[in-house]
C-alpha positions as CSV (number, residue, x, y, z in Angstrom):
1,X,22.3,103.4,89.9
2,X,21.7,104.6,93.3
3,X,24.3,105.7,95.8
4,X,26.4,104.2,98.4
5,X,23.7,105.8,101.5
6,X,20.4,104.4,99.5
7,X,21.9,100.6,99.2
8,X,22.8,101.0,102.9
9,X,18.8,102.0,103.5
10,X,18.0,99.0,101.3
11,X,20.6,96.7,103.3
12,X,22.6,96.0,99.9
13,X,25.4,97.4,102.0
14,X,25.9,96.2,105.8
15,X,26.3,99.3,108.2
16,X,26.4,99.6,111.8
17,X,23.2,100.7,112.5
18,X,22.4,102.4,116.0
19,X,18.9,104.1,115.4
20,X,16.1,104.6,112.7
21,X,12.8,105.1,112.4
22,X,10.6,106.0,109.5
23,X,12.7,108.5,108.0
24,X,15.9,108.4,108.9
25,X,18.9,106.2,110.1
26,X,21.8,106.8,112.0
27,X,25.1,104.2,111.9
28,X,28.4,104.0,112.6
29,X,31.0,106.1,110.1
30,X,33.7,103.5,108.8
31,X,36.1,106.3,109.1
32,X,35.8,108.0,112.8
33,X,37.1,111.1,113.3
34,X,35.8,111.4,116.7
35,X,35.2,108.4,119.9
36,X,31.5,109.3,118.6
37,X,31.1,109.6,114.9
38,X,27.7,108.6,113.6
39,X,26.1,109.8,109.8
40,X,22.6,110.3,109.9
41,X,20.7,110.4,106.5
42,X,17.3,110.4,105.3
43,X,16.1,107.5,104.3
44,X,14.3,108.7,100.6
45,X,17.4,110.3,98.2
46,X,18.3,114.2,98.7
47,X,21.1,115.2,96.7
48,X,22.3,117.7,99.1
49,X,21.0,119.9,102.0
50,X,20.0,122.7,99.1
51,X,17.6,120.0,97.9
52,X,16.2,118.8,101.3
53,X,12.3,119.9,102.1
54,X,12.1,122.5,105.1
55,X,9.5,119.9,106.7
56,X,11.6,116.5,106.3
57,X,14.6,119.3,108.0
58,X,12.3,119.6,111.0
59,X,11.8,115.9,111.6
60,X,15.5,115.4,111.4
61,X,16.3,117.9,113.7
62,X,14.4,116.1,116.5
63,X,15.8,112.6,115.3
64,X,19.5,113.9,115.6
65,X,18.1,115.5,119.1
66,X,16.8,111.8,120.1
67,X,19.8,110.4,118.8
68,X,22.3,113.1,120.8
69,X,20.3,111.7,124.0
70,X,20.9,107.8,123.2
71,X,24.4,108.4,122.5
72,X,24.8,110.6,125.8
73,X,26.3,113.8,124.5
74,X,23.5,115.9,124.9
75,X,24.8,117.2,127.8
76,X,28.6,117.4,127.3
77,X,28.3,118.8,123.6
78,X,28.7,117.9,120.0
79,X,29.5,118.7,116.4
80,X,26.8,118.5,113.7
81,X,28.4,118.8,110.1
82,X,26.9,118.7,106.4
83,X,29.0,119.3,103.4
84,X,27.5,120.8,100.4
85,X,28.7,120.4,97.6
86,X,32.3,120.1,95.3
87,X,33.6,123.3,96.9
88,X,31.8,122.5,100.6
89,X,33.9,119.0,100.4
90,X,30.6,117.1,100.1
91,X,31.6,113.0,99.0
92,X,28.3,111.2,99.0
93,X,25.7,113.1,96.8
94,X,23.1,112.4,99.4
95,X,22.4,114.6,102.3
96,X,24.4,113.0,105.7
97,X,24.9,114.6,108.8
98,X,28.3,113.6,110.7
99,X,27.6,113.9,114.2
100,X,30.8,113.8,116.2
101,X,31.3,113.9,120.0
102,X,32.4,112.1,122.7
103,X,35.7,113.9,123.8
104,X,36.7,117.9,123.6
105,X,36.8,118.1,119.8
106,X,39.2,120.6,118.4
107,X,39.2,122.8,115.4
108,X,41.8,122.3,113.1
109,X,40.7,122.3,109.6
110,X,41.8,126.1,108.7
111,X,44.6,126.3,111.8
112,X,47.5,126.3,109.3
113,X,45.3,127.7,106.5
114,X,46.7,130.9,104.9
115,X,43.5,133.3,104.4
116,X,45.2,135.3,101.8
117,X,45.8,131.8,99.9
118,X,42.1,130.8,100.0
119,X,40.5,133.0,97.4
């Protein structure tokens, strides 16, 4: 049975596509958190970033770079997220990358978090 990410790659699933290429492919999140919210995954089955090869890592740093420049916020800034794991809040056991921009994002995951009650 293969995961919600690998029947989007093999178009069982429509998605919003905005950019691919061999490897990867980069589409629209259904949920945005952000004017610019895009998930970019590899396009062959990593579990997680622990799992990802160092090389594959390299190519997708300079697809997310291209992508940053098609979507215009190379310039103005960005957030680039991965979640690992149960404990790292990670939903989709394949490796995705949220990129998020398109307006001054805030920080405000852990703002009313009590340190002390975290451990």
């Amino acid at each position: 049975m293969s995961c919600i990410f690998c029947k989007i790659i093999d178009k069982e699933i429509p998605s919003d596509t905005l950019f691919e290429d061999e490897n990867f492919v980069a589409f629209h999140d259904i949920n945005p958190k952000a004017p610019v919210h895009i998930l970019v995954i590899p396009k062959k089955h990593y579990q997680s970033f622990q799992d990802m090869p160092s090389d594959l890592m390299a190519k997708m740093t300079t697809f997310i770079q291209r992508l940053s420049l098609k979507l215009g916020v190379d310039k103005s800034g960005y957030r680039l997220i991965t979640n690992i794991g149960e404990n790292g809040g990670q939903e989709v056991p394949h490796i995705h990358f949220h990129l998020l921009g398109g307006a001054k994002l805030k920080w405000e995951h852990f703002t009313d978090a009590d340190p002390k009650n975290m451990f």
